[in-house]
BADO-459078 format. One record per residue (C-alpha): residue in one letter; x negated, y negated, z negated. Coordinates in Angstrom, 3 decimals. Example, Ala and Ser with C-alpha at 12.3 -4.5 7.8 and 13.67 -1.06 7.14 Angstrom:
<atoms>
rest/X/Y/Z
a/-12.300/4.500/-7.800
s/-13.670/1.060/-7.140
</atoms>
This chain:
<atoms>
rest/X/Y/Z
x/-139.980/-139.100/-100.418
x/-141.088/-135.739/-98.990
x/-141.968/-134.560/-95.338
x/-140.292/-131.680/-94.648
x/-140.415/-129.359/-91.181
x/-137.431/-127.556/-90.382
x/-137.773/-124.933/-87.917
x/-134.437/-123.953/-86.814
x/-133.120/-127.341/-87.734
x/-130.650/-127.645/-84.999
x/-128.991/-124.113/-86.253
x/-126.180/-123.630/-88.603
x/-128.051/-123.715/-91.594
x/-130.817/-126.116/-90.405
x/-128.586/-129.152/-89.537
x/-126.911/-128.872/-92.677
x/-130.383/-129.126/-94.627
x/-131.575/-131.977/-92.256
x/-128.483/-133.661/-92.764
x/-128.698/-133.525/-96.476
x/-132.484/-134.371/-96.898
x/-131.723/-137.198/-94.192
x/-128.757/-138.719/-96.487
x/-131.358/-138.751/-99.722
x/-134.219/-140.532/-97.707
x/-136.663/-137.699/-96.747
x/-138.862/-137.592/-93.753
x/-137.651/-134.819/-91.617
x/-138.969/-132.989/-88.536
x/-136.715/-130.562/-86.344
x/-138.929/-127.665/-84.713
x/-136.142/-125.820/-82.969
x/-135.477/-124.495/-79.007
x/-132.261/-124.899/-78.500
x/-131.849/-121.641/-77.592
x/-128.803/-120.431/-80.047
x/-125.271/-121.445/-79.043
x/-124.433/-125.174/-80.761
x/-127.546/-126.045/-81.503
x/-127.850/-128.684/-79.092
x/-123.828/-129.939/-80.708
x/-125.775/-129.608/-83.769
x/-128.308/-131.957/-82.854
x/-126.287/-134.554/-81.435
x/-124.219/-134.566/-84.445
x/-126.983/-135.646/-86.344
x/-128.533/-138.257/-83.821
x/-124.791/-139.462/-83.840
x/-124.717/-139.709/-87.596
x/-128.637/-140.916/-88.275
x/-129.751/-142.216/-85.207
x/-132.513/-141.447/-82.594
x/-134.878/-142.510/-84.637
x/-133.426/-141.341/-88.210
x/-135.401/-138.200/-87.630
x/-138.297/-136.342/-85.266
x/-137.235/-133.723/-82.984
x/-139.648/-131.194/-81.384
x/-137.899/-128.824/-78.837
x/-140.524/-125.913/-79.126
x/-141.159/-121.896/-79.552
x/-142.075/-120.437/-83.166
x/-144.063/-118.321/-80.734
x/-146.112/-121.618/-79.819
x/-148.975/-121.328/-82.453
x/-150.567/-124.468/-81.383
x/-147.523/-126.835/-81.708
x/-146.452/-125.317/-84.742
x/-149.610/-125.784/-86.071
x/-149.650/-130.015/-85.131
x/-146.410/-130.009/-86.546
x/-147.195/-128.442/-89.894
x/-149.684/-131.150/-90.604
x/-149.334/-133.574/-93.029
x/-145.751/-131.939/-94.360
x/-145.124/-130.902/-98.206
x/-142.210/-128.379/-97.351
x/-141.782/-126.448/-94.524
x/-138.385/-124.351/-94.229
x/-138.297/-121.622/-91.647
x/-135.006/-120.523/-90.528
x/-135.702/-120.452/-86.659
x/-135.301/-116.902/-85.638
x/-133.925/-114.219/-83.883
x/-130.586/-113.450/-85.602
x/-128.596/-110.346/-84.315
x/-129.120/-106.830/-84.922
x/-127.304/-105.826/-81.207
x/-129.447/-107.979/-79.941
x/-132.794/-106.691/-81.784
x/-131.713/-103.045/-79.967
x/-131.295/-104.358/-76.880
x/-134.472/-106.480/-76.580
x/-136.604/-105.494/-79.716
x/-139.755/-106.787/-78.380
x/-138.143/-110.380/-77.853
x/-136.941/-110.181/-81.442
x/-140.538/-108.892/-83.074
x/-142.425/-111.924/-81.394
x/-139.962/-114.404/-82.729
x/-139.103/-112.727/-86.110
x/-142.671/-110.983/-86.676
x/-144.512/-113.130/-84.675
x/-143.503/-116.624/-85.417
x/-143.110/-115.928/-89.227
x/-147.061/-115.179/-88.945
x/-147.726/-118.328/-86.888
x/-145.452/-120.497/-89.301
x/-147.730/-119.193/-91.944
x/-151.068/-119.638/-89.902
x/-150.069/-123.160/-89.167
x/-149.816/-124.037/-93.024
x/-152.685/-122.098/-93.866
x/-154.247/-124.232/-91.470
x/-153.446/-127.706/-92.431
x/-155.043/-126.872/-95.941
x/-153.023/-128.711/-97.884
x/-150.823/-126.088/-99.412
x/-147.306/-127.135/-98.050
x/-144.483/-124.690/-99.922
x/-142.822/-122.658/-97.477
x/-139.129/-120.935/-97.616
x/-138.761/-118.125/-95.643
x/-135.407/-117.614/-94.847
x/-135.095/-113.517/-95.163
x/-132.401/-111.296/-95.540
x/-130.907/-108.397/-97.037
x/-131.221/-106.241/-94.111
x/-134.739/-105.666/-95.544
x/-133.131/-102.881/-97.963
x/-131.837/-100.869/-95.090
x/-128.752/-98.499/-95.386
x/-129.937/-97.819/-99.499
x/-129.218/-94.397/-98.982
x/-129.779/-93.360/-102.501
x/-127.374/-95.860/-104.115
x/-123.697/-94.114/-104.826
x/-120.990/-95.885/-102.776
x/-117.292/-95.539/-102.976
x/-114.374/-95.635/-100.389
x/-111.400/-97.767/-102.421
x/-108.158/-98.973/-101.210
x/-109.788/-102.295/-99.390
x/-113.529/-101.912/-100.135
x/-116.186/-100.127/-100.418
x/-117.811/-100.503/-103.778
x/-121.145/-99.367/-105.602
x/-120.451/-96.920/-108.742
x/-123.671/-97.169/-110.646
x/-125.032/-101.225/-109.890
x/-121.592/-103.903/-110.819
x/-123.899/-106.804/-110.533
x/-125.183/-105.652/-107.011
x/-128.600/-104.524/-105.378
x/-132.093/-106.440/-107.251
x/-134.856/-107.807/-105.972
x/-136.383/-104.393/-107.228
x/-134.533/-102.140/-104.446
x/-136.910/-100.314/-102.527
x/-137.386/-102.129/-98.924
x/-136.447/-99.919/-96.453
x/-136.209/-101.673/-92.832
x/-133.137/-100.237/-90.490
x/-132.741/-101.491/-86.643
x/-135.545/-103.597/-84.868
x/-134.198/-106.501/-86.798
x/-134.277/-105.041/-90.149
x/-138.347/-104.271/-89.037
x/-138.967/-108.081/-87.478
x/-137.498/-109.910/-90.234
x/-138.860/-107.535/-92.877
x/-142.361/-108.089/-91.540
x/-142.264/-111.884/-91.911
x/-140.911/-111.288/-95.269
x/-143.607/-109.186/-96.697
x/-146.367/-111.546/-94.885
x/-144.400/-114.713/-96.444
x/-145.029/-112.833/-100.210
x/-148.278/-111.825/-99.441
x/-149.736/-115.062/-98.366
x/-149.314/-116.375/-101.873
x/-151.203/-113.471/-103.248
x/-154.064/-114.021/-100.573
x/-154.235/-117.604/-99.888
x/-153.002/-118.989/-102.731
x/-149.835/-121.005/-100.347
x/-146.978/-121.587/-102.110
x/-144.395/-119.417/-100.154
x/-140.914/-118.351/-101.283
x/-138.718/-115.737/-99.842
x/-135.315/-116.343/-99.749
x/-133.156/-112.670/-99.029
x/-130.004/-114.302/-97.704
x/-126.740/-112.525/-97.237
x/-123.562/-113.677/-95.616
x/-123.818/-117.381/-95.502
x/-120.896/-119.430/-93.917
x/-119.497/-123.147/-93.364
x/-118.873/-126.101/-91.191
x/-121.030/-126.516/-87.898
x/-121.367/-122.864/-88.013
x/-120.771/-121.936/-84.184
x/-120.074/-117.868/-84.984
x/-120.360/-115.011/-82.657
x/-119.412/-111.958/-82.637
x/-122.823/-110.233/-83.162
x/-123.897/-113.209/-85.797
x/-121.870/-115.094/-88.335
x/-118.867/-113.022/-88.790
x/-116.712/-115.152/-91.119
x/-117.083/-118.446/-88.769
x/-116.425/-115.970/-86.074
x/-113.275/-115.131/-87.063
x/-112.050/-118.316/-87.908
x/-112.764/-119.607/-84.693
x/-111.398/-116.561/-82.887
x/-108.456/-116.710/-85.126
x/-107.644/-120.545/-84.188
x/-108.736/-120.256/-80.313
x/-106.757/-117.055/-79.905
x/-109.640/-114.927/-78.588
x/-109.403/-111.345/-79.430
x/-111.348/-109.913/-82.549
x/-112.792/-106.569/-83.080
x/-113.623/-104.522/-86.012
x/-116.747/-102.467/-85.931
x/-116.000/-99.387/-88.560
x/-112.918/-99.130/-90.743
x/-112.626/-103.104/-92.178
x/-113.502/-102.068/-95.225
x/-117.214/-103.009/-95.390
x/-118.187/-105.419/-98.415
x/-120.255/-108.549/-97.870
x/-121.559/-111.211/-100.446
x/-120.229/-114.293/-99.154
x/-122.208/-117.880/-99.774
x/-120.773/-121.050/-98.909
x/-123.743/-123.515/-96.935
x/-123.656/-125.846/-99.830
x/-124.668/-123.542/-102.631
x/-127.534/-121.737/-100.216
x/-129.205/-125.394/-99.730
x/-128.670/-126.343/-103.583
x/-131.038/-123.369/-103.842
x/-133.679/-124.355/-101.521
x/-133.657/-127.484/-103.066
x/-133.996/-125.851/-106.639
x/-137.242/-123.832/-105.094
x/-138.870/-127.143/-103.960
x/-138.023/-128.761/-107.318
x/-139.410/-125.663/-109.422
x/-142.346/-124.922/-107.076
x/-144.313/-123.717/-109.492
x/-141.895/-121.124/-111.004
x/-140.983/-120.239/-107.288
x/-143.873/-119.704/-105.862
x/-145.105/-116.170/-104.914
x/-141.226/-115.056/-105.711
x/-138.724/-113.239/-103.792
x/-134.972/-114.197/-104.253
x/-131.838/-112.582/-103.672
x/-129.394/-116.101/-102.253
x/-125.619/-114.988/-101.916
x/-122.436/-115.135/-103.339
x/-123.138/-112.060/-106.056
x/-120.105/-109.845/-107.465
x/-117.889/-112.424/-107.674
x/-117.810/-113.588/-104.423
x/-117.408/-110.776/-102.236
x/-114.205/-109.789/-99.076
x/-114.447/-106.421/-97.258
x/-114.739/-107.896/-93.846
x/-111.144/-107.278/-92.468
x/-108.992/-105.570/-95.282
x/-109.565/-108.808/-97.770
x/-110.919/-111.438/-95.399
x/-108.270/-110.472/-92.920
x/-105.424/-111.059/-95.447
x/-106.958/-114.212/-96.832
x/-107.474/-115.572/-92.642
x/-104.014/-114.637/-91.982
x/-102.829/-116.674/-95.474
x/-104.289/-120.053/-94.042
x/-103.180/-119.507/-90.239
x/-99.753/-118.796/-91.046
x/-99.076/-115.617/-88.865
x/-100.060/-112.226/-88.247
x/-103.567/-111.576/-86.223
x/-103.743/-108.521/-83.834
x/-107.425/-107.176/-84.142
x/-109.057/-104.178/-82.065
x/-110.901/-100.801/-83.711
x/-114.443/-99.876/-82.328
x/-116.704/-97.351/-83.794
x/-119.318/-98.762/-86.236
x/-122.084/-100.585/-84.949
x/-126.432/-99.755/-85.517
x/-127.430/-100.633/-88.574
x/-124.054/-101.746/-90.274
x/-124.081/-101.090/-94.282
x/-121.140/-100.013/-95.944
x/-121.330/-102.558/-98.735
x/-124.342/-105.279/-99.694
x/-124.270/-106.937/-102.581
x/-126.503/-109.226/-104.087
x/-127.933/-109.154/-107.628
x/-128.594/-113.228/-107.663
x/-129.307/-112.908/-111.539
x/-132.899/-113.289/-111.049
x/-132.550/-116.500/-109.095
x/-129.948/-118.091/-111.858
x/-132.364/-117.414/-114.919
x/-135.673/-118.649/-112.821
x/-134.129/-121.814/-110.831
x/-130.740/-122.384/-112.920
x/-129.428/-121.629/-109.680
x/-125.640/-120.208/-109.170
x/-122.635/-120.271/-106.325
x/-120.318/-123.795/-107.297
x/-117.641/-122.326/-104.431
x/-115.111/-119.287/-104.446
x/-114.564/-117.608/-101.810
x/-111.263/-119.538/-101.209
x/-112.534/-122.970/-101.451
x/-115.208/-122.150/-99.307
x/-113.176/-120.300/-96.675
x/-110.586/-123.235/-96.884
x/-113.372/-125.848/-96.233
x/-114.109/-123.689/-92.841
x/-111.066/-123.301/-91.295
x/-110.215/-127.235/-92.361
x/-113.370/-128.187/-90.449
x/-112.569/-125.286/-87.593
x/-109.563/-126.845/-87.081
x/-110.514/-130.424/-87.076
x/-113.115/-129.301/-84.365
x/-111.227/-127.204/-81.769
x/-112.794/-129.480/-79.360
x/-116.135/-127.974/-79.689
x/-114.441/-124.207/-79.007
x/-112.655/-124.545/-75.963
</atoms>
């Protein structure tokens, strides 16, 4: 049995971990706010499912350095997703998303360097580090946007290039998460995420597009497009991201000190209206009447992750295509409308 902390754990991603560890007999503690939109759902779900006592919640900050730092003791994994997650929202307050991107990455990693007794950390990153990749040839096709020169997508090797306050906050804590392996010695991982999607993800419009417009597409609330449709995502079904995490924590010694693209690679890609559109409008059974806006801050044409580095280190690869994945959404969507009215 390991002790894990979980900041974030009452998010999309975090509940699913929690439940998971929780259903193989690990000691978990949630570090989360409550701040995000179903994260208190999220929570009950599991106290429903394990019990009060199956688990220990802490409602606190990342930006508490002192709690985090009681917390982190005595833990062998600590997994920080807790964050700040919208680039809109990183315009319009960028100094509230430094101190909780920037600013609790740095106390996560305080509080472990702290404890001195080397818990692994996974940083959960993304690939808005590489910024709008300037440099790298993209073409306009039919439904997509595509890269001509890299088919298996953008390495871990692409120059870092931080775009929008968000790109900057998160792109901080990523290069301090790196660096404290090189300097202290902590086993830290950094995990570059794209698009990940699935069940007890409570979408927005600014953050978790595919849940988003599922939900929108079931509850009959209106959806906009930002751009012409045709920008490309890597999708990853929840699943496959947490088989990864687990496959760090398992090969800790391989993993540490690494950085690792995590998303559905080439094979699992949509442009976010022309493709996913047609494959939403497949499972709903009608026709969906969307709105054009112009493109949004910060929004890349096409990302794509190379996720060959993580498959020959970790053994690690997506087990869901894009349609099983998006089926096992809008099934659990729909089985839920109770929770989007």
């Amino acid at each position: 049995m390991k002790r894990y902390l979980v900041t974030g754990g009452a998010g999309f991603i975090g509940c699913n971990y929690v439940a998971r560890l929780l259903e193989r007999g690990e000691e978990v503690t949630i570090y989360d706010n409550l701040s995000r939109q179903g994260t208190k759902r999220n929570l009950k779900w599991l106290q429903d499912a394990f019990g009060p006592e199956g688990f220990n919640f802490v409602q606190a900050d990342v930006r508490d350095a002192e709690r985090l730092e009681t917390e982190a003791r005595a833990k062998d994994v600590i997994v920080h997703l807790a964050g700040q997650v919208a680039v809109t929202s990183s315009v319009t307050d960028p100094r509230q998303d430094f101190e909780v991107n920037a600013l609790g990455t740095f106390n996560v990693l305080e509080a472990s360097r702290k404890t001195g007794e080397r818990p692994i950390v996974i940083y959960a990153s993304t690939n808005k580090v590489y910024g709008e990749m300037e440099e790298i040839k993209v073409e306009e096709r039919e439904t997509a946007y595509a890269y001509r020169d890299i088919p298996m997508g953008v390495p871990e090797t692409q120059p870092l290039d931080f775009h929008s306050p968000y790109g900057c906050s998160k792109g901080a804590g990523d290069q301090y998460v790196r660096d404290y392996a090189r300097i202290y010695d902590l086993p830290t991982v950094v995990m570059r995420q794209s698009c990940i999607y699935g069940p007890r993800q409570f979408g927005i419009e600014d953050q978790g597009w595919v849940a988003w417009f599922v939900i929108a597409a079931l509850t009959g609330k209106p959806i906009t497009i930002y751009g012409d449709g045709k920008q490309v995502r890597d999708v990853l079904f929840i699943d496959d991201l947490l088989n990864a995490y687990d496959a760090v924590v398992d090969q800790q010694e391989i993993a540490t000190g690494q950085v690792y693209n995590i998303g559905g690679g080439p094979t699992n890609t949509m442009s976010i209206w022309v493709e996913f559109g047609r494959h939403l409008r497949q499972l709903l059974g009608e026709e969906l009447p969307v709105n054009y806006q112009d493109w949004r801050p910060g929004d890349q044409k096409i990302y794509i992750s190379d996720i060959r580095k993580a498959h020959q280190a970790l053994g690690w690869a997506p087990a869901y295509d894009v349609r099983r994945g998006l089926r096992c959404l809008f099934d659990w969507v729909h089985k839920n409308m109770e929770l989007f009215q």
